[in-house]
Backbone as numpy.savetxt, mean C-alpha at the origin, in Angstrom:
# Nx Ny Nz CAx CAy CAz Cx Cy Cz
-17.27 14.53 29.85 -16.10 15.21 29.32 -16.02 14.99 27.81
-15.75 16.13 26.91 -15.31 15.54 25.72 -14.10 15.52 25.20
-14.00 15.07 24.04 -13.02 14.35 23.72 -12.86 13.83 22.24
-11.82 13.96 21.48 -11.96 13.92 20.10 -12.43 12.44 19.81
-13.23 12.63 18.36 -14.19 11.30 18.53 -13.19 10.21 18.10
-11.99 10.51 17.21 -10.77 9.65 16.64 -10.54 8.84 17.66
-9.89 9.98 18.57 -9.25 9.29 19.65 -10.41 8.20 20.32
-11.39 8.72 20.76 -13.00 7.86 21.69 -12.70 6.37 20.63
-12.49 6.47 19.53 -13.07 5.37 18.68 -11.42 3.85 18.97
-10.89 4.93 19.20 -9.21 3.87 19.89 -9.52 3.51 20.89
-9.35 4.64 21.85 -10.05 3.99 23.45 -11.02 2.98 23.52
-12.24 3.34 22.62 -13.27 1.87 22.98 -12.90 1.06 22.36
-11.41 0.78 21.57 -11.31 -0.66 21.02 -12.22 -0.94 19.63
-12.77 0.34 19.14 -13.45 -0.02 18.08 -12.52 -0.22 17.05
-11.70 0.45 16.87 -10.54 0.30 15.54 -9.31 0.20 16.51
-8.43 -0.07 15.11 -6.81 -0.48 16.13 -6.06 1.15 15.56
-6.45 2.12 15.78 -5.63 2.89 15.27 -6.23 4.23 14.91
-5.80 5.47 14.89 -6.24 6.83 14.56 -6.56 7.03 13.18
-5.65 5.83 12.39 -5.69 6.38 11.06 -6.75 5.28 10.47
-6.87 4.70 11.06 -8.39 3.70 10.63 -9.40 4.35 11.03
-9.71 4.76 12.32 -10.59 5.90 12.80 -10.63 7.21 12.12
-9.75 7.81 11.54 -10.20 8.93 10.52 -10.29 8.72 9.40
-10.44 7.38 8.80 -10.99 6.79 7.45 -12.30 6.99 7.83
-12.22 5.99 9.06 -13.82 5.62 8.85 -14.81 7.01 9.21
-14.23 7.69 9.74 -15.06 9.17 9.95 -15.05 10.01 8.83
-13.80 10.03 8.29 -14.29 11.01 7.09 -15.30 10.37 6.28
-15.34 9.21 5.32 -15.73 8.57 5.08 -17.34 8.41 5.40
-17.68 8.87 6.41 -18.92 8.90 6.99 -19.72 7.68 7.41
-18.55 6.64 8.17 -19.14 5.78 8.63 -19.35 5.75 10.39
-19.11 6.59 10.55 -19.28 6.43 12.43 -20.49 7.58 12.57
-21.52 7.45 13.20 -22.61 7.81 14.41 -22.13 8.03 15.54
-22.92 9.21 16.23 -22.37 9.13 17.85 -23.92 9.71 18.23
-24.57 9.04 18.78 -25.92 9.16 19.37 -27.03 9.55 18.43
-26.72 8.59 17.30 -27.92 8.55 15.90 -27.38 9.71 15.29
-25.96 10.49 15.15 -26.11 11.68 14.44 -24.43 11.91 13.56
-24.44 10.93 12.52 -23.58 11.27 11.58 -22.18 12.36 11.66
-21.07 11.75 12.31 -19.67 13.12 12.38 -18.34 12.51 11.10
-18.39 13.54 10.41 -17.31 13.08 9.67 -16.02 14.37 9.55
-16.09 14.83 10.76 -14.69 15.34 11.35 -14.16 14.48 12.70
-13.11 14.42 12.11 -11.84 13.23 12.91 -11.62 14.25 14.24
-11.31 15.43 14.37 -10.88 16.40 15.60 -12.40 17.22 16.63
-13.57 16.46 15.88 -14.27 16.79 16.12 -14.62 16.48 17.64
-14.75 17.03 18.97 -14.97 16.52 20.17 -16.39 16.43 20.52
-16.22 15.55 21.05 -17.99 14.50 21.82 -18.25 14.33 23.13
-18.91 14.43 23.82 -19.07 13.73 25.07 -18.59 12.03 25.02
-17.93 11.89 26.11 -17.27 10.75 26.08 -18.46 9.56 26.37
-19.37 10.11 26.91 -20.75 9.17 27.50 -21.84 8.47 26.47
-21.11 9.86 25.42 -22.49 9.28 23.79 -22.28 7.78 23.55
-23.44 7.12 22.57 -23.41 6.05 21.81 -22.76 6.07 20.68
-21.88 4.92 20.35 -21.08 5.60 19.05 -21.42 4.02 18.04
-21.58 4.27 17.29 -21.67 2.88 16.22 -21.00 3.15 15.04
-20.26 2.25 14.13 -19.69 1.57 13.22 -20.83 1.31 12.41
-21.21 1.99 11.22 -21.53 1.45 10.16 -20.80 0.41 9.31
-19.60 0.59 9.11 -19.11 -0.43 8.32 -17.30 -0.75 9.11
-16.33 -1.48 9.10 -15.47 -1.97 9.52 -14.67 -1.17 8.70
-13.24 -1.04 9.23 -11.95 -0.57 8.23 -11.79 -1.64 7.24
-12.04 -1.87 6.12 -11.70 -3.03 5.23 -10.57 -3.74 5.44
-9.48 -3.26 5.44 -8.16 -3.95 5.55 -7.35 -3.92 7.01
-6.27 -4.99 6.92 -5.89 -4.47 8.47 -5.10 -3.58 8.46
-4.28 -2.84 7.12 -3.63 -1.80 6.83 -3.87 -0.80 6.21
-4.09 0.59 6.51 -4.24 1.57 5.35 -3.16 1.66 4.07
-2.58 0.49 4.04 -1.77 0.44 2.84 -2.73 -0.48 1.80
-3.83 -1.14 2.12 -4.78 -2.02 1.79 -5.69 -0.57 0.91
-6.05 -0.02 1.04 -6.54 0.86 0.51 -6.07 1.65 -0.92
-4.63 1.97 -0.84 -3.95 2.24 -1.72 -3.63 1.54 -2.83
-3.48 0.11 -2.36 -3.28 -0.56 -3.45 -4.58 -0.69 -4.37
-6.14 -0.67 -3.52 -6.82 -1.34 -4.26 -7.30 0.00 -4.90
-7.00 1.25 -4.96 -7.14 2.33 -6.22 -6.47 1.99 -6.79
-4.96 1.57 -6.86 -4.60 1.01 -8.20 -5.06 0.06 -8.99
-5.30 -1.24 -8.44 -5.79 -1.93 -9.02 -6.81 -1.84 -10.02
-7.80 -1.05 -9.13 -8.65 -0.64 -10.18 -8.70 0.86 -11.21
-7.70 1.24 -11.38 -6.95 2.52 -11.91 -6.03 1.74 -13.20
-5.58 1.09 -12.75 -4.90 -0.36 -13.38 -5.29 -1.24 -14.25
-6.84 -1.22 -13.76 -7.53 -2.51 -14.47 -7.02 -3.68 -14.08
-6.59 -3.90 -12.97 -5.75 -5.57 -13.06 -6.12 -6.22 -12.03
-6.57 -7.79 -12.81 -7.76 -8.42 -11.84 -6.36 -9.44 -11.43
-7.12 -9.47 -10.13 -6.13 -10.50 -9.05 -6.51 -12.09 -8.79
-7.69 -11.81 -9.46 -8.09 -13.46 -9.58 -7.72 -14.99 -9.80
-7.24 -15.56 -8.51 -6.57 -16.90 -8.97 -4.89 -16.59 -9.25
-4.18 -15.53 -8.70 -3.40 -15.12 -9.20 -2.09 -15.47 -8.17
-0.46 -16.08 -8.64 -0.14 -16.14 -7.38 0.79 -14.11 -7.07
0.85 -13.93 -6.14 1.33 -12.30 -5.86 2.64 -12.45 -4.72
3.26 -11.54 -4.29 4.26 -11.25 -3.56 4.06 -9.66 -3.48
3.98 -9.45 -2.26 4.05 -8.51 -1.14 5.28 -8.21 -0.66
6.36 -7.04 -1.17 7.51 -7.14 -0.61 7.50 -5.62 -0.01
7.79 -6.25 1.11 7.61 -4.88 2.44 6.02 -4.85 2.96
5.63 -6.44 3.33 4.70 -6.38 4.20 3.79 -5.77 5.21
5.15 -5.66 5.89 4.47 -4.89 6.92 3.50 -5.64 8.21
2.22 -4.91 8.32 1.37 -5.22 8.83 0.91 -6.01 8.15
0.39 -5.57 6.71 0.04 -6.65 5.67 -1.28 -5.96 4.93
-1.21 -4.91 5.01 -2.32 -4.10 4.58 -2.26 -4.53 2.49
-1.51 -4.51 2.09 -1.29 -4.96 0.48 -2.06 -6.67 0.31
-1.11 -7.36 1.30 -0.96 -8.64 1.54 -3.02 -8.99 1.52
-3.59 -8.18 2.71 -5.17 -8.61 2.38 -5.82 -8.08 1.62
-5.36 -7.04 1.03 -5.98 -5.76 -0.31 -6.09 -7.62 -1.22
-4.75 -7.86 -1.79 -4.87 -9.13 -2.40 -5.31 -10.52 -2.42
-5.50 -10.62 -1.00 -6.68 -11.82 -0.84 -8.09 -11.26 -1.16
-8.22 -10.28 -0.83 -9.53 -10.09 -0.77 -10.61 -9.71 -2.30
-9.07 -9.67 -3.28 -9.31 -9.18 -4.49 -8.96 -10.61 -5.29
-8.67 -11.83 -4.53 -9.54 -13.52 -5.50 -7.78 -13.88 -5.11
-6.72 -13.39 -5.22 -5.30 -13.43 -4.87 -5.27 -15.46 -4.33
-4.92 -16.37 -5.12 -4.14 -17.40 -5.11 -3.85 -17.99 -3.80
-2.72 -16.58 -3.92 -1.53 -17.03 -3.01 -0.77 -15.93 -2.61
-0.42 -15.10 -1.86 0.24 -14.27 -1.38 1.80 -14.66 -1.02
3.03 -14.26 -1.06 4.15 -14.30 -0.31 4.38 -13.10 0.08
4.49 -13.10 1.62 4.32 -11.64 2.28 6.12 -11.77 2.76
6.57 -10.59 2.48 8.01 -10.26 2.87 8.12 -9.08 3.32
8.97 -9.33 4.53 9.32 -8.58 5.11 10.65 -8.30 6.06
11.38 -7.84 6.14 12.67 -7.47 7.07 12.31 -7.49 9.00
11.11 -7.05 8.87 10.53 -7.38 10.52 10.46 -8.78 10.49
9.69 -9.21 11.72 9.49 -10.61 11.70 8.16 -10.89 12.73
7.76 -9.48 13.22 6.61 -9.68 14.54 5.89 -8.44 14.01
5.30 -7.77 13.00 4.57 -7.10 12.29 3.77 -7.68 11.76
3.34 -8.30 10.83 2.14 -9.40 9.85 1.41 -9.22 10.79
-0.59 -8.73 10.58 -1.26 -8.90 11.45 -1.56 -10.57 11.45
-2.25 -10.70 13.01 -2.29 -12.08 13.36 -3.55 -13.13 12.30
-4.30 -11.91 12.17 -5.15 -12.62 10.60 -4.66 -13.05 9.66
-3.41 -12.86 9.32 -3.18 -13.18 8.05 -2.37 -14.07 8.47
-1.94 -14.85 9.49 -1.90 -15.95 9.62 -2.30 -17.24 10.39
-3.66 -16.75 10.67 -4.50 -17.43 11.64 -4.96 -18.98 9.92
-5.22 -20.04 10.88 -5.35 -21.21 10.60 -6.55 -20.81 8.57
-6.95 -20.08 8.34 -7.91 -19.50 7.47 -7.28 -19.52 6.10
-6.20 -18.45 6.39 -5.34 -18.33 5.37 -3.70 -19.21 5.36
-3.59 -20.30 5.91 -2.70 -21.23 5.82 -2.55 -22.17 3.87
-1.44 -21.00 3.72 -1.50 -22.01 2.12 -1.77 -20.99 1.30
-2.44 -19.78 1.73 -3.28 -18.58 1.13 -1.69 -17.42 1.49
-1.17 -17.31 2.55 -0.19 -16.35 2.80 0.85 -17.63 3.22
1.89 -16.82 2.38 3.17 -17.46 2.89 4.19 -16.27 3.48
4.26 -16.60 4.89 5.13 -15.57 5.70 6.61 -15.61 5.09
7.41 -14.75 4.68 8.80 -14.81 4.63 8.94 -13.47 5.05
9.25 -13.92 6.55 9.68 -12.52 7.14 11.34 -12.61 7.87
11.62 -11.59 8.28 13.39 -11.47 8.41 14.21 -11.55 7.72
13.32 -10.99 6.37 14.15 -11.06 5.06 14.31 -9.81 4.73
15.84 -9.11 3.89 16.17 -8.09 3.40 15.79 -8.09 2.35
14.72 -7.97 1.47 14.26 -7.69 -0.30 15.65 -7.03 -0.87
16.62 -6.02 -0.44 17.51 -5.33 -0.63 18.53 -6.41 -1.23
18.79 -7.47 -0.52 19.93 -8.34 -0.82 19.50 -9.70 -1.66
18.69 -10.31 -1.56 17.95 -10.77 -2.74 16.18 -11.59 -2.01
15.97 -11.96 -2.92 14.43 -12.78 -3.11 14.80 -13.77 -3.28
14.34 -15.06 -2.99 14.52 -16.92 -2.77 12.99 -17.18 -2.89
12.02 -17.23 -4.68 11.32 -17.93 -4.55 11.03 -19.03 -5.70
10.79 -20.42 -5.21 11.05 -21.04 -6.07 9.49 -21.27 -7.05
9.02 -20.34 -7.28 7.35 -20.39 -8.50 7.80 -18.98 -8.89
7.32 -18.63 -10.14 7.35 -17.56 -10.95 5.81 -16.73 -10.54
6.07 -15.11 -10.27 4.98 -14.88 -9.96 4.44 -13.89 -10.67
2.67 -13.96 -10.51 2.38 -12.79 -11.79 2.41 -11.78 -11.13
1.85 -11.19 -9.91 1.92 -9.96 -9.51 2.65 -9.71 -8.40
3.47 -8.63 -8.64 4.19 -8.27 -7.62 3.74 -7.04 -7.06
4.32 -6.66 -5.72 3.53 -5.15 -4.99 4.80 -4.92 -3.79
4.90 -3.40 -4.19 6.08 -3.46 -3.29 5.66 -2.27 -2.48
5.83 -1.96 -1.14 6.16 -0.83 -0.22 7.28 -0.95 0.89
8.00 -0.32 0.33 9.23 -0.13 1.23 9.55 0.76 1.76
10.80 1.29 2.63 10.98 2.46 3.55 12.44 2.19 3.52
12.81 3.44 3.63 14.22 3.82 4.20 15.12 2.91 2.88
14.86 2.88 1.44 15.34 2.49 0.37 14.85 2.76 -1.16
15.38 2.78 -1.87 15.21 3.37 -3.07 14.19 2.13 -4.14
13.36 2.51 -4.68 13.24 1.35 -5.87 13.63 0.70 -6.92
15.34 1.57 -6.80 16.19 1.32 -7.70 17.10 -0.03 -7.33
16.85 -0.07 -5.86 17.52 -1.20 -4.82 16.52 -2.54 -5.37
14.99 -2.50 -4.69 14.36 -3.35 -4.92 13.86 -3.70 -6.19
14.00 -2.97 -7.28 13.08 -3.92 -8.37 14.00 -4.41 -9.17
15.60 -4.24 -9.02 16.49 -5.44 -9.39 16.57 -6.94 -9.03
16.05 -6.47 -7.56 15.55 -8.19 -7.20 14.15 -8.92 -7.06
12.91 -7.98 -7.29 11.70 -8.46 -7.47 11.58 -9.28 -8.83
11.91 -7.83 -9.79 12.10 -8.77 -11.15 12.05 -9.96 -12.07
13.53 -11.06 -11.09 13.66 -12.47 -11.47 12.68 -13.35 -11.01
11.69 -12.72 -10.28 10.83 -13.48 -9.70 9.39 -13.77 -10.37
9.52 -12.51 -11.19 8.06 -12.07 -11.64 8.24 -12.66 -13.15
6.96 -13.38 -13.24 6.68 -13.58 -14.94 6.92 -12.69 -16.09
7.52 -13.43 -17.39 7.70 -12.25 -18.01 6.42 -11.47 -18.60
5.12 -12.09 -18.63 3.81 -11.32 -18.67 2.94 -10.92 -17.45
3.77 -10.75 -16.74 3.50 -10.53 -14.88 3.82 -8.79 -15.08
3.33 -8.50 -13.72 2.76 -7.22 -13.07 3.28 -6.73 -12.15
3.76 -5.26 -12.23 4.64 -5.01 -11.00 4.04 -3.50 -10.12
2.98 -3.32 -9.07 2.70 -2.34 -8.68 4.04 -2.09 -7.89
4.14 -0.53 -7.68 4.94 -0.07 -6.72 4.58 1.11 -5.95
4.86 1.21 -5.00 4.50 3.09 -4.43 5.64 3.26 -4.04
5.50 4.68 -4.64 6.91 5.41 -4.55 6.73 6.14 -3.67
7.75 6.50 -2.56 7.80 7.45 -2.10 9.22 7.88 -2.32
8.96 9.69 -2.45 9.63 10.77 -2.98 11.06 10.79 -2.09
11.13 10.83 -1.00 12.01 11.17 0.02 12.74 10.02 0.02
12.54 8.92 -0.07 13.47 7.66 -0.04 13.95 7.16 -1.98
13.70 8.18 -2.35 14.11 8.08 -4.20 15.36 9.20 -3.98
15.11 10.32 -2.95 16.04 11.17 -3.03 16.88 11.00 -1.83
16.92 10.02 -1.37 18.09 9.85 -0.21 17.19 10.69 1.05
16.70 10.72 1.18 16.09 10.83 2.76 15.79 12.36 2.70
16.00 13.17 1.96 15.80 15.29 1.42 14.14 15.24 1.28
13.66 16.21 2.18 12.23 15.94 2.10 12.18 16.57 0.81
10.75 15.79 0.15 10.40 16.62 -0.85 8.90 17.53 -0.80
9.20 18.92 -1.37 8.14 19.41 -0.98 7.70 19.99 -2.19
8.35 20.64 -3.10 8.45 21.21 -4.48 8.00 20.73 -5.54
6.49 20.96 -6.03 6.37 19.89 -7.55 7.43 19.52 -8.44
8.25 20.50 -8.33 9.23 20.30 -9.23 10.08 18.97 -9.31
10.05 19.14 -7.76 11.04 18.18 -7.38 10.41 16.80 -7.40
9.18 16.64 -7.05 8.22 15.70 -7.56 8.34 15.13 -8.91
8.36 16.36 -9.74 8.53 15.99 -11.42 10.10 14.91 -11.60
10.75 15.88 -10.63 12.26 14.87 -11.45 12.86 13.58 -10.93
12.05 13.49 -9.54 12.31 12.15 -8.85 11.58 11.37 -9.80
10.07 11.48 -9.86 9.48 10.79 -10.80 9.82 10.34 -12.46
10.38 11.60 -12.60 10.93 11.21 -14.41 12.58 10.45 -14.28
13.53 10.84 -12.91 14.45 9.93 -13.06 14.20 8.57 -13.22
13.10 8.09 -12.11 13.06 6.89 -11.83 12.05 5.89 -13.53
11.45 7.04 -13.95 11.14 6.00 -15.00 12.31 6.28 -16.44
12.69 6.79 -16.54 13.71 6.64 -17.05 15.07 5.84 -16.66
15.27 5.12 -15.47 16.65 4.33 -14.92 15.19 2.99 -15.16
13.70 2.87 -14.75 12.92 1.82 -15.29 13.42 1.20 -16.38
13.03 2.29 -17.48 13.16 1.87 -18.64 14.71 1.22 -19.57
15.52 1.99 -18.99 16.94 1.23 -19.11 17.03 0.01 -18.30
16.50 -0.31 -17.50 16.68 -1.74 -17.01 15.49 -2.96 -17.21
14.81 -2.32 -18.36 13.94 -3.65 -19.11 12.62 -3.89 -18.03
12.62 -2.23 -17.26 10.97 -2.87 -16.83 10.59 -1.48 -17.26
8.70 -1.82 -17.82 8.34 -0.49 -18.65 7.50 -0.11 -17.62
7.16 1.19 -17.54 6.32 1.72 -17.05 5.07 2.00 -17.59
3.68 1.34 -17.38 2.62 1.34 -18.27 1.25 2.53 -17.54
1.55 3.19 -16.07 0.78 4.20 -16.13 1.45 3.91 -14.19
1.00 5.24 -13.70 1.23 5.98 -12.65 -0.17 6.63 -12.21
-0.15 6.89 -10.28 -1.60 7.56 -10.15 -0.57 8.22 -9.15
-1.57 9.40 -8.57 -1.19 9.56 -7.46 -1.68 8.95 -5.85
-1.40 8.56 -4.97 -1.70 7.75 -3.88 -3.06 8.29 -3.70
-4.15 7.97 -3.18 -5.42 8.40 -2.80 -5.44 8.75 -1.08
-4.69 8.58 -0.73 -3.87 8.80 0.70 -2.10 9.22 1.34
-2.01 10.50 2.08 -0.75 10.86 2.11 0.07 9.76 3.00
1.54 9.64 2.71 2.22 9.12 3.59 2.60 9.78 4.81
3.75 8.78 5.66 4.37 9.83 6.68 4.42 11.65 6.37
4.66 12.28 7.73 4.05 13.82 7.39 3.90 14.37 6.53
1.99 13.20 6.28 1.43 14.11 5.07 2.34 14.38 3.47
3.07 13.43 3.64 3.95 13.84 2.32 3.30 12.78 0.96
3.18 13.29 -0.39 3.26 12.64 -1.26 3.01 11.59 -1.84
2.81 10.55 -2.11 3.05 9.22 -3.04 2.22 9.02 -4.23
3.11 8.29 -4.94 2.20 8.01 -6.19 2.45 6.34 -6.30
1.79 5.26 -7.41 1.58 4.37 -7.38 2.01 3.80 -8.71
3.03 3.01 -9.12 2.92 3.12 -10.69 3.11 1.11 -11.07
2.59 1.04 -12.27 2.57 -0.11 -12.60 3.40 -0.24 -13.92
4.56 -1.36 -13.38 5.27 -1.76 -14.54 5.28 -3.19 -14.96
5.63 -3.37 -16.25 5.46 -4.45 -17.29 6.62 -4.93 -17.33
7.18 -6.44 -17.44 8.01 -6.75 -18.09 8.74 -7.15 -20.13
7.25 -6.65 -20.22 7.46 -6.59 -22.05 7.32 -5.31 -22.43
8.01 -5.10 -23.18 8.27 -3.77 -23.86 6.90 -3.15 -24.20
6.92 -1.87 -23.84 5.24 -0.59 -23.88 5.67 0.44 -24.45
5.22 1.03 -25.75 5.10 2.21 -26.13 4.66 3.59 -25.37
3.84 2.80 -24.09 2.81 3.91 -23.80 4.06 4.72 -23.07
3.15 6.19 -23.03 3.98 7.16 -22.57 3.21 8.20 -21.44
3.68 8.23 -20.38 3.12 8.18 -18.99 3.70 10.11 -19.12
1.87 10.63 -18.67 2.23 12.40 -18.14 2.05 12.03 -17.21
3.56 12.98 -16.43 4.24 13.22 -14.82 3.14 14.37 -14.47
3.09 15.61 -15.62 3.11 16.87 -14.63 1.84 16.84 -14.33
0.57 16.37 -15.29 -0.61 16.30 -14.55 -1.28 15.31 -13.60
-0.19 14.60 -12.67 -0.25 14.18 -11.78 -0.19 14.59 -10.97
0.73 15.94 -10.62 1.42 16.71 -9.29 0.32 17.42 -8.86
């Protein structure tokens, strides 16, 4: 019988997930009987041989995103201590170990999300869990940190980077991903336009509150339905530089 190869690649337990399975297929890392498929809807006999050239890197496709910024960014993580606010699974959280990262503090409002790697006996001392925490209402950490990384949901970044902030060095680093729909109160956004002015409000309410904006990408991967994101990195010392919105959209 066949059967889409995404799905075949969940069923056999090869990946934890559809959207790790259509990385790794587009991508052109899965075989199915010595013969290269890099369509995700593509159907197979369920009986073929299927092999893994290479593993999903991270345990989150949010692990991915960050590390185009980083290197879009230029900003080495080496030896560095970081905070992860809006954990999650922890897809940011191992983007940053895996990129020389110190020390991680992974936060989060869940409390049974963090994959179990990232706190298996390995990384003890390497991730510090603070989960069942609201980022919204404040941050409790007692070390100053250089890099911060935020993904959040169902809240604005106007909420969270009032309280990431006091945390972060004043020659410290602040990635963020924005998403469009939670900048505008929950109104999908579909309209470049509208793209343009969520984006230019928010660095403009940045810049009045003493964090600069030193460059923006767009996500290298869509969010929930397929919508949008971009990625932007802010400074806590004052930047001249001056960030184009529209040839981003």
């Amino acid at each position: 019988m066949k059967e889409r190869i995404d799905i075949i690649l969940v069923e056999r337990r090869l990946v934890e997930s559809r959207t790790k399975a259509q990385w790794l297929i587009t991508n052109g890392f899965v075989t199915v009987a010595g013969k290269k498929i890099q369509k995700p809807g593509k159907k197979v006999e369920n009986s073929l041989t299927i092999e893994l050239e290479k593993e999903f890197p991270y345990v989150g496709k949010g692990g991915l995103k960050l590390e185009a910024a980083l290197k879009e960014f230029s900003l080495m993580v080496e030896g560095k201590i970081c905070m992860d606010v809006g954990a999650s699974v922890g897809g940011f959280t191992d983007c940053l170990l895996q990129h020389g990262a110190k020390k991680v503090y992974a936060i989060d409002k869940a409390i049974d999300m963090l994959h179990p790697s990232l706190r298996c006996e390995k990384n003890k001392g390497k991730v510090i869990p603070m989960l069942g925490i609201d980022a919204r209402n404040s941050i409790n950490i007692q070390e100053k940190i250089d890099l911060a990384t935020i993904d959040i949901t169902y809240a604005s970044l106007k909420i969270i980077l009032p309280q990431v902030k006091p945390v972060v060095k004043e020659s410290g680093d602040i990635i963020a991903l924005i998403k469009p729909s939670f900048e505008a109160e929950l109104i999908k956004v579909k309209q470049n336009s509208q793209f343009f002015e969520i984006l230019l409000d928010l660095i403009s309410w940045s810049s009045e509150n003493d964090l600069y904006p030193v460059n923006l990408i767009k996500s290298p991967s869509l969010g929930k339905e397929d919508s949008k994101e971009f990625l932007i990195h802010f400074k806590l010392e004052e930047t001249d530089l001056v960030i184009d919105i529209k040839n981003l959209i």
